[in-house]
C-alpha positions in Angstrom: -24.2 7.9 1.0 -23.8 6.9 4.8 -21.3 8.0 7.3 -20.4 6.5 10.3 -18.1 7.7 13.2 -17.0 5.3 16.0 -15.3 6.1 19.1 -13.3 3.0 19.9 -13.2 3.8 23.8 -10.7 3.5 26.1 -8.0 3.5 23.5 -9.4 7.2 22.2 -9.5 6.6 18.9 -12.0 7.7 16.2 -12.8 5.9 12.8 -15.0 7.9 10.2 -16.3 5.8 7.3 -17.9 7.5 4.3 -20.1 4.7 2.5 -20.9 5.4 -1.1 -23.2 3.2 -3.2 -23.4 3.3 -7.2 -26.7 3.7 -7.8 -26.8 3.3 -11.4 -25.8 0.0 -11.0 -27.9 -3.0 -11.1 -30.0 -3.8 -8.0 -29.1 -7.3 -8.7 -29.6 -9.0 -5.4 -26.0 -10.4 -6.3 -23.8 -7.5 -5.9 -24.1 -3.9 -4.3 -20.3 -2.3 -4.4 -19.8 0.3 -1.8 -16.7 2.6 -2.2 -15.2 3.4 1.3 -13.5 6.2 2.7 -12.1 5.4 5.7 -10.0 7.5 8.1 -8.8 7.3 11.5 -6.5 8.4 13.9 -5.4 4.9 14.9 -2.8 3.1 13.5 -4.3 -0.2 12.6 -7.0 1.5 10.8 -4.8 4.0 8.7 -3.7 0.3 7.2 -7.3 -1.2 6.7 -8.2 2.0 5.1 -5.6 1.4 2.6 -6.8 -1.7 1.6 -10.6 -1.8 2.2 -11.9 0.8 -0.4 -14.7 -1.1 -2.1 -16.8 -3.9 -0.6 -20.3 -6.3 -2.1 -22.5 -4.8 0.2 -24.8 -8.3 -0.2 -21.5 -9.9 0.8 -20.7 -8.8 3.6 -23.8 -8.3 5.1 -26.0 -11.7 4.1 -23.6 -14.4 3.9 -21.9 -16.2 6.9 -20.3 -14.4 9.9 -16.4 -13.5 9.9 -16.0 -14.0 5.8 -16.3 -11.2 4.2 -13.9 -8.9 2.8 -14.3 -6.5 5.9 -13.4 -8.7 9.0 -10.7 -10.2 6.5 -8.4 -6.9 6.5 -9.3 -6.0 10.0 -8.3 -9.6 11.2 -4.7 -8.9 9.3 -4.4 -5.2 10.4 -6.0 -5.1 14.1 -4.8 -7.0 17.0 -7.6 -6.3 18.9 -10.9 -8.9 18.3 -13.3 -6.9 20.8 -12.5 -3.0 19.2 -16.1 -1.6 17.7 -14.7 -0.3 14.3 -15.3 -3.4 12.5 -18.9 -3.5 13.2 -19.0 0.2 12.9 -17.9 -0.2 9.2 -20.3 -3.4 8.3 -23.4 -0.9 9.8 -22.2 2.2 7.5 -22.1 -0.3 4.5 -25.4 -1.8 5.2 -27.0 1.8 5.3 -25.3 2.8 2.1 -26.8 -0.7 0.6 -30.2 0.6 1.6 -30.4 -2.7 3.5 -30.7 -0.8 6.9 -32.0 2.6 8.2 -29.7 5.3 9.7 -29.7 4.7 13.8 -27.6 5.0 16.0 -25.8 1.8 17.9 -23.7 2.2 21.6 -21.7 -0.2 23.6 -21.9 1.1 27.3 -20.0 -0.6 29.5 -19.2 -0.3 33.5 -17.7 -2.1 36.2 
């Protein structure tokens, strides 16, 4: 299991993800499912959570940028291309999938 929590700035919302991976599934290097648990305090993410509660780890992590299942729902839900939840999500996945090791990530920016 992996959780994430991203503070989405100057908006003030917070997403948690809770990444689960079946591991007594295949390791096939075909599929890893990941159940999510997603909740938030922001609107557009109370929809994605809805709809985004299992993802192929392998999927959405090694195949081509923008086409998984992940930037799929938050492309119909969010209207907001730059906001750091949908990378937040795809980092809690890949640390569930075993495919990455539990760090921390930041986005600091000034003017």
């Amino acid at each position: 299991m992996a959780t994430g929590i991203i503070h989405c700035g100057a908006c003030g919302f917070t997403i948690n993800v809770k990444a689960v991976s079946d591991d007594s599934q295949s390791s096939s290097r075909r599929s890893k499912m990941i159940k999510l648990e997603i909740t938030s305090d922001c609107p557009n993410y109370q929809k994605i959570a809805k709809e985004l509660t299992e993802v192929d780890a392998y999927k959405e992590i090694l195949h081509k940028l923008h086409t998984g299942k992940v930037y799929e729902i938050f492309a119909k839900y969010s209207p907001h291309p730059s906001c750091p939840g949908v990378s937040g999500i795809l980092k809690t996945v890949e640390v569930a999938a075993g495919m990455a090791l539990p760090q921390n990530a930041s986005i600091s920016v000034t003017k």
